[in-house]
N, C-alpha and C positions, 0 to 999 in steps of 0.2 A: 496614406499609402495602404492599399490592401495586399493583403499576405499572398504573393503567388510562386515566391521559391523559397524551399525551408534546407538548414544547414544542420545536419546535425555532428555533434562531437563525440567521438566513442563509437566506435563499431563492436560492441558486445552485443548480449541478447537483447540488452533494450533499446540500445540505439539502433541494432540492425531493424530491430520489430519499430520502431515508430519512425523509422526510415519507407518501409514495406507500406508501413497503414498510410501514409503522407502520398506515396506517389501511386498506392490502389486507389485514390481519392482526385487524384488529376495534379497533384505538385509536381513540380520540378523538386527533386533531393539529391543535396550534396554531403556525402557521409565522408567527415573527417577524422582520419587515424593515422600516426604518423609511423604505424607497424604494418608492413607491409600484407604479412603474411595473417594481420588479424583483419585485414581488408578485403584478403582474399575468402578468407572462411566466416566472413559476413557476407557479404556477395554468394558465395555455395551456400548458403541457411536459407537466404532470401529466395533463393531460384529451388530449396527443396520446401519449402513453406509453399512457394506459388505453384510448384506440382501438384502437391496435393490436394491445393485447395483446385485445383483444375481438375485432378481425379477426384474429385466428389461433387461436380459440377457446380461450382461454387461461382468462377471463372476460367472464361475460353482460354483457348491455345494465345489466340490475337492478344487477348487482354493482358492474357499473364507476358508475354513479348511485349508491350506498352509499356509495364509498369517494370521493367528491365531497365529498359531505354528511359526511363523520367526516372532513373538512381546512377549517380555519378560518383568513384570513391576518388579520392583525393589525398593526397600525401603533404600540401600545404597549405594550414590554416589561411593564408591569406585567399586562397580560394574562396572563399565564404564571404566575399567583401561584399556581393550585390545580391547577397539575401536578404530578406525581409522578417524573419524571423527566426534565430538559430536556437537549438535546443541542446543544451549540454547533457551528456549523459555515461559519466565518466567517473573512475572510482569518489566513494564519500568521503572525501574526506577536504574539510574546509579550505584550508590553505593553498591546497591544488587547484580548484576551482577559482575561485580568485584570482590566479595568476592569468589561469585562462581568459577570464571576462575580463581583465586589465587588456591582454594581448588583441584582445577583440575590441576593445574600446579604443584602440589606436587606429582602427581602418574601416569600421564599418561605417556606413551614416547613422546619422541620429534618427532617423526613425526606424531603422531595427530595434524588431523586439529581441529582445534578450533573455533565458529563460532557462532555469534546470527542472533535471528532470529529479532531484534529491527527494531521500522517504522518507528525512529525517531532521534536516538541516534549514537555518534558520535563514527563511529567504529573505528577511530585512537584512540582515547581517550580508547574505551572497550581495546584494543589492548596493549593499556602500563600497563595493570594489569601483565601481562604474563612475566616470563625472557627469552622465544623465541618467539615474538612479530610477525615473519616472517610468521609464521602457521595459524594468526588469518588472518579472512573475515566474512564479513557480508553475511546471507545467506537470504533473506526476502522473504518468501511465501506470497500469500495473500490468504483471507477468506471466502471462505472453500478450504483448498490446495490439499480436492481430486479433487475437482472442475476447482477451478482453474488453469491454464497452465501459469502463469507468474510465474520468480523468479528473480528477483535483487539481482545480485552477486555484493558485494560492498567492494571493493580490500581499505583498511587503510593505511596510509601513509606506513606501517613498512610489508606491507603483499607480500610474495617473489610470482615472477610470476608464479613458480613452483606450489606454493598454490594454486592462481587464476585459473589455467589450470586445476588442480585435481580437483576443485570444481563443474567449470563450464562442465566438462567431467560428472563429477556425474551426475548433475543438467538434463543434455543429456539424462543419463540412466537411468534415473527415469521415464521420457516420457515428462520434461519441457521445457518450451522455457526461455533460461538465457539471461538474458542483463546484460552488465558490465558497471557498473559505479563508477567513482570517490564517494569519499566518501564527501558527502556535503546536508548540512540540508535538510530533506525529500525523498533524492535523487531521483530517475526523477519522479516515478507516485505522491506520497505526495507532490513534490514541483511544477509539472509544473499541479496538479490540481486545485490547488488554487482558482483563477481567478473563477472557473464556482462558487463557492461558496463565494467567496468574492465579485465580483463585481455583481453576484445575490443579495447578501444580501447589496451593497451598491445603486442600482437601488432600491429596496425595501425601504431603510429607506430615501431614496429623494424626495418618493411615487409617482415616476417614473409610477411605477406598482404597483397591489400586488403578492402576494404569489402564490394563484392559477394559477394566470396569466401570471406569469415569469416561474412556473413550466411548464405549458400547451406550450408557446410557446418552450421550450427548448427541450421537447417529440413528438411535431410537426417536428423537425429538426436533430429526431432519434436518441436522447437520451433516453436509456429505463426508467430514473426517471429524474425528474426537481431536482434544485439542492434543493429546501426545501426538498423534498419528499429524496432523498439520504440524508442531513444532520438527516432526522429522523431517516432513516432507519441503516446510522451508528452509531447516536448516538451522542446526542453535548459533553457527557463527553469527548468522542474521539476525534469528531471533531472538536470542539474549541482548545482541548488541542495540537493537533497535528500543527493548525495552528501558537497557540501562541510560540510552539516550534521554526518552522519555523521561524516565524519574530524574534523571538529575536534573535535566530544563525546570519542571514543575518543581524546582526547590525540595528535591528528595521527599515530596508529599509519600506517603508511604503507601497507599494504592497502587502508586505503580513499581512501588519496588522489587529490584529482581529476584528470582529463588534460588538459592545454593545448589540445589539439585540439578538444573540447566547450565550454572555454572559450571559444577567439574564434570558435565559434560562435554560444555567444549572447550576446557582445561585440556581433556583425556585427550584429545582430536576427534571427540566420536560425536560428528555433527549430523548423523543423522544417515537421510537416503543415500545423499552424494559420500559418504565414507563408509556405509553397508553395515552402521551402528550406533544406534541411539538411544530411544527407548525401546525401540526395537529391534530386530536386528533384520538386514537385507543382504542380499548377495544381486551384483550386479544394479544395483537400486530398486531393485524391487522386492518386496515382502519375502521372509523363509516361507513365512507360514500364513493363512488368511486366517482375520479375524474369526474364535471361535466366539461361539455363544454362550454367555454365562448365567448361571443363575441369580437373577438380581431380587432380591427384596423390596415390596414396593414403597416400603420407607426408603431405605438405601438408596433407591433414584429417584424420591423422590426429593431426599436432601440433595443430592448431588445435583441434579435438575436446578433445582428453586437455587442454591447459592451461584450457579455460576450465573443463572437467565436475572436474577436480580441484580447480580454487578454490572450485566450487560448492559442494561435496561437502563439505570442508575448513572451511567457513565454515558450515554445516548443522549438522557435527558440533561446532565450538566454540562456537555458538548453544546447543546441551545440555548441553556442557559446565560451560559458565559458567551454570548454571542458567537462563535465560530461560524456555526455556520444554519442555516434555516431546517425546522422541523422534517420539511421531503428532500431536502438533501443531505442529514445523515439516513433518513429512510433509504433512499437511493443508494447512497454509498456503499450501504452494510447488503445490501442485497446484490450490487453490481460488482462489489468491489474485493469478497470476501465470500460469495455466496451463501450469505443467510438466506433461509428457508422465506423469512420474514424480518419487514422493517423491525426493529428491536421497540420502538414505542407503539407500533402495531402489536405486536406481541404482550408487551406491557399492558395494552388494555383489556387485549382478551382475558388474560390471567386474571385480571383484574388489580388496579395500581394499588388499592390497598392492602393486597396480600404482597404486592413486590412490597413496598415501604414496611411493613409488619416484619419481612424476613429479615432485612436489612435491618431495623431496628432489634431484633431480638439477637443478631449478631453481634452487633454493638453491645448491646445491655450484657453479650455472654463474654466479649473479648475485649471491649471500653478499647478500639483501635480505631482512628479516624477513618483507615479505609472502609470504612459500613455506615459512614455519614451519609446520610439521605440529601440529595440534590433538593434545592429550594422548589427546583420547578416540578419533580416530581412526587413531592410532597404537595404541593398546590393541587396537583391532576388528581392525585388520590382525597384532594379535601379534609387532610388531616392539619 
């Protein structure tokens, strides 16, 4: 059966956005919320995303009227019975989820795909909710998915190839670029991003640097934000959360363990843009003050450089290691999905991999922490 009407579940910003990219693409979409009034101000998002993209001649007057007319909002899940492929996208939180793909396994057919849109959660586990387990995949857009061109297709232990192919075929017809990855804590862009936010924020609290400073060098070296300036602009409820997710699946490996300092940040409630205080501070979500320029020593960025692009690098290459997922698609991922400058083991060569491995080990020899254990594979690359 091929995919020609998609259901999705959640009318917030990311179901209303991969509701939007699905019927810009020629789907039939039916967006299920059983809140009236969060169906109406998904529908008004949708119709001011498609203005826009008409005032900057993106798509006609016709078009954007088309892609109106092929989005249906719906107030009763059982609406969604002759879809061919439904997309959940609805709070994280496990158990809620579940209920839903129960409720959905009672009326759909079996060949519906079934699918969330989770950035964090373990889609073998979503998958044993269902009594044809075969049909489930992980579908992850990221934020804003008219915007952005990544999607991480994430196959669960129980999900048949057949699935995987329809999916990532869709994913194609939509106008995305899919990566396929095993199914494993934050899978590639949430887990092999880590490092620029963790060991930013562990340089910070050794008063290495500070804030400013670790931002400034890391936007010198073509990052569009420092990694403060990105933890505000995601948001510490998220981004703490997402990390603590991570270290505890990985068996509290300590790499990815969270920093105190992010914590009673959103302990305080001060998660950043959306609360006008974080490491920054903003009025209205937007900056008081723009980044100034500061005087940096070129030792000083140049440690601060080298630790954070070696974690990066180091975590890239054990992301392939450990099978997740193929060499050009964490390249892809980190560039599409995150906007690095450059693939991270692109990067790693240029520097060259024996200066990444040398830094990482001289970390280790200085702090004996497993987080600066060198990945097998990119110990190989560097021929050490």
């Amino acid at each position: 059966m091929s995919i020609n009407k998609v259901g999705i579940i959640g009318s917030g910003a990311m179901g209303a956005g991969i509701a939007q990219v699905a019927a810009m693409a020629g789907f039939e979409v039916l967006v299920y919320d059983m809140n009236q009034d969060a169906r109406a101000k998904a529908l008004k998002g949708i119709n001011f995303s498609l203005a826009k993209l008409t005032e900057k001649g993106k798509i006609t007057d016709a078009e954007s009227v088309a892609v109106i007319g092929r989005i249906g909002m719906i107030g009763a899940i059982e609406a969604l019975k002759d879809c061919n492929l439904i997309i959940e996208a609805i709070v994280e939180k496990e158990d809620v989820k579940k209920t839903v793909f129960k409720q959905l396994d009672m009326f759909v057919c079996q060949e519906c795909i079934i699918a969330s849109n989770t950035s964090s959660l373990s889609i073998t586990s979503l998958a044993s909710s269902l009594s044809n387990p075969e049909r489930f995949v992980g579908i992850h857009f990221f934020n804003p998915p008219v915007l952005m061109s990544l999607v991480e297709v994430i196959a669960a232990t129980q999900t048949s190839p057949d699935t995987l192919t329809k999916v990532i075929d869709w994913v194609h017809a939509i106008g995305k670029t899919a990566v396929k990855v095993k199914d494993t804590p934050g899978f590639i862009v949430n887990k092999v991003a880590r490092p620029f936010y963790s060991e930013a924020l562990r340089i910070y609290e050794e008063g290495i640097a500070d804030i400013a400073t670790i931002d400034q060098v890391m936007r010198a070296h073509g990052f569009r934000m420092g990694p403060f300036e990105l933890m505000d602009f995601i948001g510490h409820d998220v981004n703490y959360r997402v990390t603590e997710a991570v270290w505890k699946a990985f068996y509290y490996n300590e790499k990815y363990r969270p920093a105190h300092t992010q914590l009673k940040l959103m302990e305080a409630g001060y998660f950043g843009r959306k609360s006008d205080r974080g490491f920054y501070l903003y009025q209205n979500g937007k900056p008081i003050e723009a980044p100034q320029q500061i005087e940096v020593s070129d030792i000083l960025s140049s440690t601060v450089f080298r630790r954070i692009i070696a974690m990066l690098v180091n975590e890239a290459a054990d992301t392939v290691y450990l099978g997740i997922c193929t060499e050009d698609d964490v390249e892809q991922a980190m560039k599409l999905g995150v906007n690095y400058p450059k693939g991270l083991l692109a990067w790693g060569k240029e520097i060259g991999y024996t200066d990444i491995v040398q830094t990482l080990d001289d970390l280790y020899d200085y702090y004996h922490e497993s987080r600066y254990s060198v990945s097998p594979m990119l110990r190989k690359l560097a021929k050490i």
